[in-house]
C-alpha positions as CSV (number, residue, x, y, z in Angstrom):
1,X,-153.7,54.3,30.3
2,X,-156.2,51.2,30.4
3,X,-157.7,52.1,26.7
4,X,-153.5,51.8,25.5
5,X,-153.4,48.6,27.4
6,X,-156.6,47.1,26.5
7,X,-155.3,48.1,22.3
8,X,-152.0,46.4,23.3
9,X,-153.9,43.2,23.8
10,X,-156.2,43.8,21.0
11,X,-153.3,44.3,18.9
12,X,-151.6,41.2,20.8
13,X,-155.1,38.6,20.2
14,X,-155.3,39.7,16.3
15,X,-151.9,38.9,15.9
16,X,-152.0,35.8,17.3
17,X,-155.1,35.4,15.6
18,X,-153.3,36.4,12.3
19,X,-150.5,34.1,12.8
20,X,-152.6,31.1,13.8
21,X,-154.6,31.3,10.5
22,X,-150.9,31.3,8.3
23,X,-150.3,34.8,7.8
24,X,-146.6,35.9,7.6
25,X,-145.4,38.8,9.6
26,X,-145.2,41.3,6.8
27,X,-148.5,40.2,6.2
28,X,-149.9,40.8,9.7
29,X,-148.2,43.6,9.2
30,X,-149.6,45.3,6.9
31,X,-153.0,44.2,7.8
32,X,-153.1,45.8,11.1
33,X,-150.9,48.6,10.2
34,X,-148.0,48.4,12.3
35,X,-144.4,47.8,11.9
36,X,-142.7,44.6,11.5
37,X,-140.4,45.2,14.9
38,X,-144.1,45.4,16.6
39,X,-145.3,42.2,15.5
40,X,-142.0,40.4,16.5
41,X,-141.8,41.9,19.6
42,X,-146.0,40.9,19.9
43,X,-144.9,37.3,18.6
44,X,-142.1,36.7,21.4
45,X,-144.1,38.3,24.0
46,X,-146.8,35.3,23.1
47,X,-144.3,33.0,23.1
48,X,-143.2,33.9,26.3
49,X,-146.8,33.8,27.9
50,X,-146.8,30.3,26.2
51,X,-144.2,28.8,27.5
52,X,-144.9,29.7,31.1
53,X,-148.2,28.4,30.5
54,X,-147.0,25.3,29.6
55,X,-144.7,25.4,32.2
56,X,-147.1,25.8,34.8
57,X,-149.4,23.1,33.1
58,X,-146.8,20.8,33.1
59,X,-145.9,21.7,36.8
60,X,-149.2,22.1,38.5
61,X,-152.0,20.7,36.6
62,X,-151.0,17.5,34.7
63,X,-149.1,15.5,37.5
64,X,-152.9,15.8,39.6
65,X,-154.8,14.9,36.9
66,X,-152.8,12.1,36.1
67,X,-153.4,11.0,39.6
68,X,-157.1,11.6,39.3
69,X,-157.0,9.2,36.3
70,X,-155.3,6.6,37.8
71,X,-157.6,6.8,40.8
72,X,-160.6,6.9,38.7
73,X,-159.3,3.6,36.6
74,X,-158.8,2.3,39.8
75,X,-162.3,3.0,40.8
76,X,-164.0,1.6,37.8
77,X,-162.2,-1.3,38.0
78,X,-163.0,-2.4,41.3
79,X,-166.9,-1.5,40.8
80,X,-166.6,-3.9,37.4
81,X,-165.4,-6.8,39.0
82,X,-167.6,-6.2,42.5
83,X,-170.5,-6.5,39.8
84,X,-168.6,-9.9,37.8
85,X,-168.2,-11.6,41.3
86,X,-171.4,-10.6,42.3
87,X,-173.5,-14.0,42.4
88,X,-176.7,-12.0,42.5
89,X,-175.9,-10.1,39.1
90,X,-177.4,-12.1,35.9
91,X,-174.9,-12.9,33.0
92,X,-175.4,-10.0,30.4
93,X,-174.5,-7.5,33.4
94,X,-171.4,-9.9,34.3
95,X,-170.3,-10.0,30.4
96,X,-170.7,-5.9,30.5
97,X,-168.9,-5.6,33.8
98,X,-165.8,-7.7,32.4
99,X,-165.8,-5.7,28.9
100,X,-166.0,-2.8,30.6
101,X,-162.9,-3.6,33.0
102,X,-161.0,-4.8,29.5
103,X,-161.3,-0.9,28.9
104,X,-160.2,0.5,32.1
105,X,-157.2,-1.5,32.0
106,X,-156.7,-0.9,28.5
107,X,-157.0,2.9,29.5
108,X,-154.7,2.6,32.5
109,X,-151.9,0.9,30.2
110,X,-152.2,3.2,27.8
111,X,-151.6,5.8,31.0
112,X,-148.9,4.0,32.3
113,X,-147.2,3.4,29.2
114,X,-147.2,6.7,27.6
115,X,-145.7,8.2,31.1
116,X,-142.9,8.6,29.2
117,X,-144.2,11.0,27.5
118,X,-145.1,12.9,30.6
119,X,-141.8,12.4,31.6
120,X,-139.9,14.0,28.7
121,X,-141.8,17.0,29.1
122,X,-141.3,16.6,32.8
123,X,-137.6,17.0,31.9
124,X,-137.3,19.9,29.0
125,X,-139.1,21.8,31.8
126,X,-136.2,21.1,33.8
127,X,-133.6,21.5,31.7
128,X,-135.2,24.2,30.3
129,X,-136.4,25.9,33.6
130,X,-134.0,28.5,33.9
131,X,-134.9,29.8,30.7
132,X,-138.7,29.1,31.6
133,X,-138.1,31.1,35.2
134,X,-136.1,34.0,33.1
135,X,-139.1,34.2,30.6
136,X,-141.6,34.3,33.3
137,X,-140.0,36.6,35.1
138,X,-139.9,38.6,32.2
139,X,-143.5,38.4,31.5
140,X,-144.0,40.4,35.4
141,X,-141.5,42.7,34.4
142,X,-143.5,43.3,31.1
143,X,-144.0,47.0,32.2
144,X,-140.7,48.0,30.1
145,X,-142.3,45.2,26.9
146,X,-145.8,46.8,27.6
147,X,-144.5,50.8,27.9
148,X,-142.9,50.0,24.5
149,X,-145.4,48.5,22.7
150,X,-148.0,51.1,23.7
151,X,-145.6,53.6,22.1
152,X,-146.3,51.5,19.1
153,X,-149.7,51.8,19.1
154,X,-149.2,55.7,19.5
């Protein structure tokens, strides 16, 4: 049962391999020598595990390390201007403190500003996230998806 599995996924990696490099499905296809239902069903499966990993990207990883950023501007910024105000720091070090501040905040506008592009894909998640549940939820009921496409490989 694991050697059928672990061809599924072969099968699944070349063909997203495959399609990733331009082929067409009858092209893929015919290259791994399997019907052209197989590779759709292959290609939605993929799509599916992609969009819940973008999901879950979106969900759990981005709004911390947006934070993390933010923080570590903050950071930077306070260490550049400890080292500008410092009266015992000579003037090149006070020039390269400030020039290096004009970055961080640079950096952090650019953060702040493009938030709304966080925010739109903040919001096709939820407007989407029934869809995005339903797929996922799919994906753990994949036995049914997996038992067929092992037939394929039969």
């Amino acid at each position: 049962m694991s050697t059928e599995v672990e061809r599924l996924q072969w099968r699944r990696n070349k063909v997203l391999q495959l399609s990733s490099e331009g082929r067409s499905q009858p092209q893929i296809a015919s290259i791994l020598q399997v019907s052209l239902g197989t590779v759709n069903r292959d290609l939605q499966h993929l799509r599916r595990l992609a969009k819940a990993d973008i999901s879950r990207y979106i969900n759990e990883t981005l709004p911390l390390e947006y934070e993390a950023c933010l923080i570590g501007l903050n950071a930077i910024l306070a260490k550049t201007w400890d080292i500008a105000n410092n009266p015992h720091s000579n003037e090149k070090d006070k020039l390269q403190a400030i020039s290096v501040s004009m970055q961080a905040y640079s950096m952090k506008i650019d953060l702040l500003t493009n938030v709304t592009v966080v925010e739109r894909a903040v919001q096709f998640v939820d407007r989407n996230g029934g869809l995005i549940r339903e797929n996922s939820k799919s994906t753990t009921d994949n036995k049914d998806d997996t038992s067929e496409s092992i037939q394929d490989i039969r």
